[in-house]
C-alpha positions, -999 to 999 in steps of 0.1 A, spaced: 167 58 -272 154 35 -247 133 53 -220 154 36 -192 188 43 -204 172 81 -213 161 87 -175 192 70 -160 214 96 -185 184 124 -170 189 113 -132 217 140 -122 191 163 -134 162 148 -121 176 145 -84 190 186 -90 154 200 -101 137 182 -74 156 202 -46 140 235 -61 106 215 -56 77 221 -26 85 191 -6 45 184 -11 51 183 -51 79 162 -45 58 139 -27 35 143 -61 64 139 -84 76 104 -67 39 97 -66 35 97 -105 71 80 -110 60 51 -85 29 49 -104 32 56 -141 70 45 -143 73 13 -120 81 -6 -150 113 13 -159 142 -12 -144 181 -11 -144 188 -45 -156 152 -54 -157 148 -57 -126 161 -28 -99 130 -1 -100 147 35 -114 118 52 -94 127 34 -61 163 46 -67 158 82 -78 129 89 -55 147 71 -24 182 89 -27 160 127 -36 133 120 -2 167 112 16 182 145 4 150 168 11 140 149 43 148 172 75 150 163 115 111 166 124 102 173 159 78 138 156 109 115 168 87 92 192 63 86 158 92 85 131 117 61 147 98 33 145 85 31 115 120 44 106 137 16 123 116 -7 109 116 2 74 156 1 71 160 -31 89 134 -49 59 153 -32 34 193 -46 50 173 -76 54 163 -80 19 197 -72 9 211 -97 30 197 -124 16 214 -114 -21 239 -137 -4 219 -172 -13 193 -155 -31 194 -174 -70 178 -141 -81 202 -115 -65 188 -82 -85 151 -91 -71 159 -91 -39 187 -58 -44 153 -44 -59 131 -56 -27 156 -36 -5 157 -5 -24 120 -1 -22 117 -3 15 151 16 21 130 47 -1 96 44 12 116 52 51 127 88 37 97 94 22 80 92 50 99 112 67 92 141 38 51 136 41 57 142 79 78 172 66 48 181 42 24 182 72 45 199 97 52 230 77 9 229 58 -11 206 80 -38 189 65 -42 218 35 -8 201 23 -23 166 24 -53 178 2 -32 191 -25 -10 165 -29 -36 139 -30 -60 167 -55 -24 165 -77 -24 130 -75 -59 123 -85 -60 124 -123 -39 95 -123 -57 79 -98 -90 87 -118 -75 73 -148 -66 39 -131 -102 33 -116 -121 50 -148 -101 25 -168 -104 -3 -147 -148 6 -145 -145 2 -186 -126 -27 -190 -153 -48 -171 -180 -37 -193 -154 -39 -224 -128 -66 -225 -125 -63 -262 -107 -29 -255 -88 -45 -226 -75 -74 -247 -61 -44 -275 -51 -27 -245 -28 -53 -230 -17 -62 -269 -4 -25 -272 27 -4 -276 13 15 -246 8 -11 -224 41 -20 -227 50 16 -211 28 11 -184 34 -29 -178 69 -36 -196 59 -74 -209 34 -81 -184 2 -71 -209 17 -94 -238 26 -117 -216 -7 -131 -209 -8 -143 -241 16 -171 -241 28 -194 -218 46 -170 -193 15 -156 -181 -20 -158 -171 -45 -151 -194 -75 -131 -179 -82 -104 -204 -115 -124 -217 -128 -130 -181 -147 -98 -177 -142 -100 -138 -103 -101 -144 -98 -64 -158 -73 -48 -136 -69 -8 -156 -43 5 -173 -16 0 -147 -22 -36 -139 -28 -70 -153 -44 -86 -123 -79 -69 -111 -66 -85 -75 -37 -65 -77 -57 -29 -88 -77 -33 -58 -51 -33 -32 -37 -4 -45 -76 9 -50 -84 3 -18 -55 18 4 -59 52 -20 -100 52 -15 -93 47 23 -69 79 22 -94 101 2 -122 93 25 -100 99 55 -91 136 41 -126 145 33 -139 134 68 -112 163 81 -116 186 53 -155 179 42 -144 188 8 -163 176 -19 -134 163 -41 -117 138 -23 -153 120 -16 -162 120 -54 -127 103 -57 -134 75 -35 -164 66 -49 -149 64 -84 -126 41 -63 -149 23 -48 -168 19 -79 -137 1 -94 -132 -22 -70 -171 -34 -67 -168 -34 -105 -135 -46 -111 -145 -81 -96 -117 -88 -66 -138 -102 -39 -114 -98 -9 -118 -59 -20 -156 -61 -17 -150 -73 17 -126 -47 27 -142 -21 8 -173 -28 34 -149 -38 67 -127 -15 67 -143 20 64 -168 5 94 -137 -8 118 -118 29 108 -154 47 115 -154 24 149 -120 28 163 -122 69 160 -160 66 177 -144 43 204 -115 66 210 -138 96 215 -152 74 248 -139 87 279 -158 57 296 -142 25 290 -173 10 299 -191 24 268 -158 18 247 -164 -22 252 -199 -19 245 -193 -4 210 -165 -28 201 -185 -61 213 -219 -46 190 -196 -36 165 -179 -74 166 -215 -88 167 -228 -71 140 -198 -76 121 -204 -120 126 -240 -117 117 -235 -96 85 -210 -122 76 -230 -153 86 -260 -134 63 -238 -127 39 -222 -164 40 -255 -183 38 -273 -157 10 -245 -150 -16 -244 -183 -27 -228 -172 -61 -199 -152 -43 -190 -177 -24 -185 -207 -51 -167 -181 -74 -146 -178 -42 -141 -210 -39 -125 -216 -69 -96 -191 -62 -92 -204 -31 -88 -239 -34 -53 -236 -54 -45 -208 -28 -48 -235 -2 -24 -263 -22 3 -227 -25 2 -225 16 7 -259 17 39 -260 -6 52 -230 7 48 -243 47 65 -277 37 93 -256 22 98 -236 50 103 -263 72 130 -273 52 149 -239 50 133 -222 83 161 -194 87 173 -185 54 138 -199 31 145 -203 -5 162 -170 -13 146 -147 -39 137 -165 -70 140 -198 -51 104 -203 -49 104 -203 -89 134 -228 -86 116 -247 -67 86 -253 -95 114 -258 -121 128 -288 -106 92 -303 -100 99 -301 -61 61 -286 -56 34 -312 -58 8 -292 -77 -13 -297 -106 -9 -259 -124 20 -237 -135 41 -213 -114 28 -189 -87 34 -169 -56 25 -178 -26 -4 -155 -27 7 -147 7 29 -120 19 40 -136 49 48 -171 35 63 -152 6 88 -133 29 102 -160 45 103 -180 11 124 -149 -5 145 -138 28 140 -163 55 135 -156 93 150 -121 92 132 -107 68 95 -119 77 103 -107 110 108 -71 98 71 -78 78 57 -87 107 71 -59 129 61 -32 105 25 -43 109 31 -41 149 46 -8 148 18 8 122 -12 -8 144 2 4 175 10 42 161 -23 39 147 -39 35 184 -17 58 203 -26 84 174 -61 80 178 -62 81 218 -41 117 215 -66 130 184 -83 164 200 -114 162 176 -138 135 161 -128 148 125 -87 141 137 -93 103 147 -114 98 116 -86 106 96 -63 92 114 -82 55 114 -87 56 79 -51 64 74 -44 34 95 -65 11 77 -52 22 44 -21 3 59 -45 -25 68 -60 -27 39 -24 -36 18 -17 -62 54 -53 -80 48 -54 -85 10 -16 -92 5 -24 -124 32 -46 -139 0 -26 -125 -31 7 -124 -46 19 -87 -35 43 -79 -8 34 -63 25 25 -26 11 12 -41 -20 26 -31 -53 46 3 -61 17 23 -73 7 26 -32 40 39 -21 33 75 -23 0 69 -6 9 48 20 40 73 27 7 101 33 -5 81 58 21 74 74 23 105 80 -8 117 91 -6 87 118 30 103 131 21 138 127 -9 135 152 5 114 174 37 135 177 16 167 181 -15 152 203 12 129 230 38 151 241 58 125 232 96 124 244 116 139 216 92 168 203 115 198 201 95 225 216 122 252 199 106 244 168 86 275 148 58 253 150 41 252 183 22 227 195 -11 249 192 1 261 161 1 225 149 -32 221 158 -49 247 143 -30 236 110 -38 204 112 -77 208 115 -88 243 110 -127 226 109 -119 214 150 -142 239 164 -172 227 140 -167 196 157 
């Protein structure tokens, strides 16, 4: 029987055994169906995992006293999933952007679960669920690690039965004309769950930013041996905007929480301008030395360039509604793009929004990056400890991470569904401090959790500190 016809007979089940679940093992259990199953479709195209796990978060999500930190990102997250749906209505591929919508209208109740998660455990909760989550995670950067020094097992790979569980056609597809072939390019190998090493480090990077955010709180050894492995991948792997963030990053999320320990804004502006400094002359080192890096990078950029180009010139001519999802593809097939290769993305989340959904929708894109930056920075100037705002920044820049890398590759905003889970953590961990840390309007002080209570749950280390 076909796997998705098999879970879509299973789903009344499914959605009954997960209300006997801990919510954290529910955030684990959507975490492995986002990740090993995000190939399973209704009509080859509406994600089952999106579905199940969206309608069984909404059912175990309950009112959390973090209202002020939720709502946003609440309000946010539903208004890019009606706006998606929306534009079904001149959309040439109606079930892709039905299939947009679901996955932002899921990721808003899961997020409110993960806040659930650290309300009732703390930070204890967040280190299960991500030690639950890491064999897969292992298995996805190990993979990725071997297929650089072994494309002759990544070709077989991509050629096999179980690639096709993993990928659907994506693997086989890369050798015809439907797809792009990279398996011989040993820089290309993107693991077991991708086709695209670009791609594997998004998601790589926003889980690596999480476990190194958890094991500054917890200094548990685990979650550090994890992000290495991660970061291993992506240095391995080959994607060179991941190299980039793999170094940025961790050094702006290490800066931000040193910045917000300041009480002197003074000394606050004299970190940020050295830390800006050093960041320019790194990169003007790094710009004039790495000659190799930066002609390899050339090369991917230049058609990126003529994409931007195409895709600006076509939203001038459809600036409100864009092209509709699959009208970009449309576009190609009627030789209306003036470019010299086959069919891609925009390789831009931004320009790829308002190609699929218009002004609407690339407005809720760009509004979800307001409201995570901002919660990020009113998190980390309520954080009581050093160890708190650490985590909190790299939670933040886990977000960042998927905002940066999708401006140069064909993902959308949070990158592909393997980071859902992940980014839903983080989310979390952002609201849950800043709800706690604020005394923000809406905190229900009735609740069994005090605010002292929350502390001490969500950093038992503090008084190391």
């Amino acid at each position: 029987m076909d796997l998705t016809l098999s879970l879509l007979i299973a789903a009344p089940v499914i959605v009954l055994a997960a209300q006997l679940l801990p919510r954290r093992m529910l955030v684990v259990a959507i975490g492995y169906g986002s990740t090993i199953f995000s190939r399973v479709a209704l009509f080859n195209a509406l994600p089952l995992f999106s579905l199940l796990g969206g309608i069984i978060a909404l059912l175990r999500a309950r009112r959390t006293p973090h209202l002020a930190g939720v709502r946003p990102i609440m309000y946010v997250l539903v208004m890019g999933g009606l706006t998606a749906l929306l534009s079904t209505l001149w959309s040439a591929n109606g079930l892709d952007a039905l299939a947009t919508s679901l996955r932002w209208l899921a990721l808003a109740p899961l997020v409110v679960v993960a806040v659930n998660v650290l309300q009732d455990d703390g930070i204890a909760g967040v280190s299960k669920m991500l030690g639950w989550l890491s064999p897969v995670v292992l298995v996805q950067a190990a993979s990725t690690i071997y297929f650089r020094f072994n494309p002759s097992s990544e070709e077989s790979y991509y050629r096999s039965g179980i690639a096709r569980f993993f990928l659907g056609d994506a693997g086989q597809a890369l050798f015809t004309d439907a797809g792009w072939n990279n398996v011989r390019e040993l820089e290309r190998a993107g693991g077991i769950l991708f086709v695209s090493v670009n791609r594997a480090a998004l998601v790589m990077g926003v889980m690596c930013l999480i476990y190194l955010g958890c094991w500054m709180s917890t200094r548990r050894i685990f979650p550090l041996l994890i992000a290495a492995v991660l970061a291993a991948a992506i240095l391995f792997g080959g994607s060179k905007t991941g190299m980039l963030l793999l170094v940025i990053l961790p050094a702006f999320a290490l800066t931000a929480a040193a910045v917000s320990r300041r009480r002197n804004a003074a000394s606050r502006m004299i970190i940020l301008l050295t830390a800006l400094v050093g960041a320019i002359v790194a990169l003007q080192i790094f710009v004039n030395t790495a000659d190799e890096f930066v002609t390899s990078s050339e090369i991917t950029l230049l058609p990126r360039y003529v994409l931007w180009g195409e895709a600006l010139r076509a939203i001038g001519e459809n600036s409100f509604t864009g092209l509709g999802f699959g009208g970009w593809e449309s576009r190609w097939s009627s030789g209306a793009v003036a470019a010299d290769f086959t069919y891609r993305p925009a390789h831009n989340w931004f320009l790829q929004a308002w190609l699929d959904g218009g002004v609407l929708y690339v407005a809720a894109n760009v509004t979800l990056v307001i409201v995570v930056v901002r919660q990020m920075l009113v998190s980390l100037s309520g954080a009581p400890t050093a160890r708190e705002a650490r985590l909190v920044a790299m939670s933040g820049s886990a977000f960042l991470w998927a905002f940066i890398h999708g401006t140069l590759d064909n993902t959308p905003i949070f990158g592909d569904p393997q980071a859902s889970a992940f980014l839903a953590i983080a989310a979390g961990l952002i609201i849950t401090v800043a709800g706690t840390m604020t005394g923000a309007k809406g905190i229900e002080r009735e609740t069994p959790l005090s605010q002292s209570n929350i502390h001490s749950r969500l950093s038992p280390l503090r008084q190391q500190d």
